[in-house]
C-alpha positions, 0 to 999 in steps of 0.5 A: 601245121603239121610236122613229120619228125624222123629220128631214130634216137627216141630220146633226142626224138622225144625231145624234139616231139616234146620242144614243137608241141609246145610251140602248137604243132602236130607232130609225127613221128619216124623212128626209121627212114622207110617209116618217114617216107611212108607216114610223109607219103600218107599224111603230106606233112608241112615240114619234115625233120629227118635225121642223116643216120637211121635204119633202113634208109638214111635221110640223104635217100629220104630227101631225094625220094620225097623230092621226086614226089610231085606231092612233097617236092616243095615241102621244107625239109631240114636234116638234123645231124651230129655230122658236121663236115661241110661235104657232109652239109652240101650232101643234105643240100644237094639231095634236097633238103631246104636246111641243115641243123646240127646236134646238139641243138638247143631246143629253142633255136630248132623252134624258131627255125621251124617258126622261120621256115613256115612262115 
């Protein structure tokens, strides 16, 4: 399975790269929203990870490209933020995306939800 992980803080993306190899997944890996929907376009990922707040093109507008894609509109989308307002959640749902989970997040629990959405 194959994961596409878009996050602009190396560090929290590392941690994330680190967290679901060890659970046996191929990862890729975004360091912008422009790169995330090229490398989601190109390489038709199982499940992408997308941060809220990146360069060039936040993970709102990612969603809602990657939904418009007949290719991707299926795919499971789950945005990772530090943004915790439910207006903020319901942004994330409406533009698409399947879940929502917060930072910080405990390495384990973002393993099992991705276990949870691939089934």
């Amino acid at each position: 399975m194959k994961i596409l992980v878009a996050e602009d803080e190396k560090d929290i993306r590392r941690l994330v790269v680190f967290t679901l190899e060890r659970a046996g997944y191929e990862i890729l890996e975004a360091g912008d929203g422009r790169e995330a929907l090229r490398l989601a376009t190109e390489n038709l990922p199982d499940l992408i990870l997308l941060d809220i707040m990146m360069p060039f093109m936040n993970g709102y507008e990612v969603c809602r490209k990657l939904r418009e894609k007949p290719e991707l509109k299926d795919t499971p989308i789950v945005l990772l933020s530090a943004k915790a307002q439910n207006y903020e959640i319901g942004e994330g749902l409406q533009a698409g995306a399947n879940d929502y989970l917060l930072k910080p997040f405990i390495p384990r629990e973002l393993a099992a939800k991705v276990k949870k959405m691939l089934g």
